[in-house]
N, C-alpha and C positions, 0 to 999 in steps of 0.2 A: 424864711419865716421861722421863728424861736420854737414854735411848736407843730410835730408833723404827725398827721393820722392817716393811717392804714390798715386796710382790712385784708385777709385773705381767708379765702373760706367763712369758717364761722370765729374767726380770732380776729380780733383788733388791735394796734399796738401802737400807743402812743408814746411819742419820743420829745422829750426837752431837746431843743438845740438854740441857747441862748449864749453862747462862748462869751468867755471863757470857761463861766463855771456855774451856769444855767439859772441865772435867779431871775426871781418872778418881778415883775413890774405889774402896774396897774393893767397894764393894755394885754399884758399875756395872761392874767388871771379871768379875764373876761374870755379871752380864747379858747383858753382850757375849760371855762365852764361850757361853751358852744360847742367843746367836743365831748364833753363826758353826756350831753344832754344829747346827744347825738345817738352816743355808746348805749345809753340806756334805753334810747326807745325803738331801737334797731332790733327787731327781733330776728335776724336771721345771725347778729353775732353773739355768739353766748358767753362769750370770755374774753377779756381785754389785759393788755402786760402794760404796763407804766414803766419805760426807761427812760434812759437819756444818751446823749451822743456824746463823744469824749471819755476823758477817763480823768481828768482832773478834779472834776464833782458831779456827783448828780444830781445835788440841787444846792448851792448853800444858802437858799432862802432868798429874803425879797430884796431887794435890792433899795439900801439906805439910800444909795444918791441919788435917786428918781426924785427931782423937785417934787417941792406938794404946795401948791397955789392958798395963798394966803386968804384961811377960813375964817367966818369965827364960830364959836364955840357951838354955835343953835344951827351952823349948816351943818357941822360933822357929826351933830349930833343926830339931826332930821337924815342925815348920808347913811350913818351906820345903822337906823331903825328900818327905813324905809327898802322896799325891794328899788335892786337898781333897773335903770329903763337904758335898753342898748344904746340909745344917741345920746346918752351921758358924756361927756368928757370921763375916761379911765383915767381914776385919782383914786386916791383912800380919804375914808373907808370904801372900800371899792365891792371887786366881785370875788373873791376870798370869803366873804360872807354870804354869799348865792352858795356858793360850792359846798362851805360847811352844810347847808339847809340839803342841798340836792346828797349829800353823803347822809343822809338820815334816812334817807326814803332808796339806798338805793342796795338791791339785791341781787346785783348780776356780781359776777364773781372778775376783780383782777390781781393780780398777780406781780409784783414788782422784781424788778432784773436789777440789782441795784451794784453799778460801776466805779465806785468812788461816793466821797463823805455826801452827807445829807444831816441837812440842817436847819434850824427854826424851821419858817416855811415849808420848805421842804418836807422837814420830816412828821411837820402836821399833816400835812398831804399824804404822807406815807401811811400815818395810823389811821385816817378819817376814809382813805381810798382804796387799800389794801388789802385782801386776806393771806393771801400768802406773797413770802419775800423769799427770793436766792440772792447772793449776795456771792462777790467777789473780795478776796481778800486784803484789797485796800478803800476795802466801804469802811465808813465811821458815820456813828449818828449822835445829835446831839442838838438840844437845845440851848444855844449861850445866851436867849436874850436876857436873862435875870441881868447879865453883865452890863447890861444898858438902861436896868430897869423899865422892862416890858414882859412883865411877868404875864402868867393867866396866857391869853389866845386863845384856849382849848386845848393848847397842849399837853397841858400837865392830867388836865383830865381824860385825854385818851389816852396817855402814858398807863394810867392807872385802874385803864379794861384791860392794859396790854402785861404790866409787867407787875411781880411784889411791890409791895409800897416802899421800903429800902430802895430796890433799884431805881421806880418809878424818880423818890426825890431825890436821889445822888444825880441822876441828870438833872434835875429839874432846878435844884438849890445849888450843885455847883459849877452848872456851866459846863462843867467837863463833858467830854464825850467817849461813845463804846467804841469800840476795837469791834470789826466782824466778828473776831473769837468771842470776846463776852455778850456779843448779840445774839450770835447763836447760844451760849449758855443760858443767855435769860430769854430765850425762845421768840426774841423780836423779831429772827426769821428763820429758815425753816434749812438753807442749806448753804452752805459754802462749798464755790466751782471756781475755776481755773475762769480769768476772763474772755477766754476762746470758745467756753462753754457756755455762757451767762445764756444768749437770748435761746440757746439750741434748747438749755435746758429749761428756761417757763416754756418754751412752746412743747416742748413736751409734754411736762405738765399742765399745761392750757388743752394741749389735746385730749388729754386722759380727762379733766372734767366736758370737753365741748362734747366728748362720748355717749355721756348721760342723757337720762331725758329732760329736756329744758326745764320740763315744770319741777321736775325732783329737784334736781339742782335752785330753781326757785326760790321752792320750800323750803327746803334748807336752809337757804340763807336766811331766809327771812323767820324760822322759828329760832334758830340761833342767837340771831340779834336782836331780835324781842322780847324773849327770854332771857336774854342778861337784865333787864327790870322790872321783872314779874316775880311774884313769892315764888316758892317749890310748886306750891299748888297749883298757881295758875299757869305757870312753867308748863306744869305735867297736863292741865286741861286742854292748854292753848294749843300745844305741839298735838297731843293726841287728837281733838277735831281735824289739825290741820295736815295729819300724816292721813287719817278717814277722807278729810276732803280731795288729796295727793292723789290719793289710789281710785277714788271710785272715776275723777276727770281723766286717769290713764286709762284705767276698765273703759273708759266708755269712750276714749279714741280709738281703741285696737278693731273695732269693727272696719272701721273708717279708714285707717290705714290698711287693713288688709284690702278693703275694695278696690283701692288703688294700686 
């Protein structure tokens, strides 16, 4: 199977295994939505790591030669408007757009191990799925679809919660891609490890957030990411009810756990 999910404890960890160099097709984007839909309504796992298997890539994106069944223009159109229904035929516009929509709404925290380059696809998946990245030092990320004229996807736009506008469009307008060293420098992840170390070290850090209390961690996520399009004001409103609401639902379990 291209795609493998497993849990242990309250960690989940999903792995790309689509060899040689893990790209997405139609029928594996639909899988990977069945698992993150999975990941987020499992309440007993708190934290999920996104890698991949191999060390050749960890994702280079979708995969160009996956035939695409002869549309016209008002199917792909009615395709990429409408939600997809599972006994679809996996084609594009596919389930890449389910996933975009479920990455909106979604505030469990994971964590990416990331083995080798990452690309288009790929590396939308990275900014849309992600909070935190460790990275080995033959990771590269990079958007080249400009080169084929397939600008836009949403990539340039999560590029641009992610990094300076300079950096944001030097990937975006040339195609080119980062070096782990200047990914780390433009803080697109968070640490570079020896690849013997990759998964030891998100579970590690998987463990230090699974620590917390569910709801905090919750919270967090979700005043954080709602609060990047809200004024100062409502920023400062929105978080302050929601850190009042955080605490009084912890006050009022601590009875309840102690009876237990």
């Amino acid at each position: 199977m291209p795609i493998h999910y497993g849990k242990e404890a309250s960690i989940a960890t999903i792995t790309l295994d689509n060899p040689p160099v893990n790209v997405f097709t139609p029928a594996l984007h639909r899988d990977f939505h069945t698992i993150l839909s999975d990941f987020l309504i499992d309440r007993e796992v708190r934290v999920g790591i996104l890698t991949a298997a191999g060390t050749r890539a960890f994702c280079a994106g979708d995969d160009i030669k996956t035939p695409r069944p002869d549309r016209s223009t008002g199917e792909i159109v009615i395709r990429h408007l409408n939600p997809k229904d599972p006994k679809d035929t996996p084609e594009y516009p596919g389930w890449e757009g389910e996933i975009r929509r479920l990455s909106e709404e979604r505030f469990k925290p994971i964590i990416a191990a990331v083995n080798g380059p990452v690309m288009g696809q790929g590396l939308i998946y990275l900014l849309q799925l992600t909070d935190l990245r460790i990275a080995t030092p033959n990771a590269r990320f990079g958007l080249p679809e400009i080169r084929y004229g397939m600008a836009g996807a949403s990539g340039v736009v999560r590029l641009g919660r992610h990094l300076a506008p300079t950096a944001a469009l030097w990937l975006a307008l040339t195609g080119q891609s980062f070096s782990a060293e200047e990914a780390l420098r433009q803080s697109l992840v968070n640490e570079i490890v020896a690849p013997g170390r990759l998964l030891e070290r998100a579970r590690e850090i998987a463990a230090i957030i699974a620590s917390h209390p569910p709801i905090a961690v919750r919270v967090e996520m979700e005043a954080y990411y709602r609060a990047q399009d809200m004024t100062r004001e409502q920023a400062a409103a929105f978080t302050g009810h929601f850190y009042r609401l955080q605490r009084d639902a912890m006050d009022a379990t601590v009875p309840l756990a102690k009876a237990r």
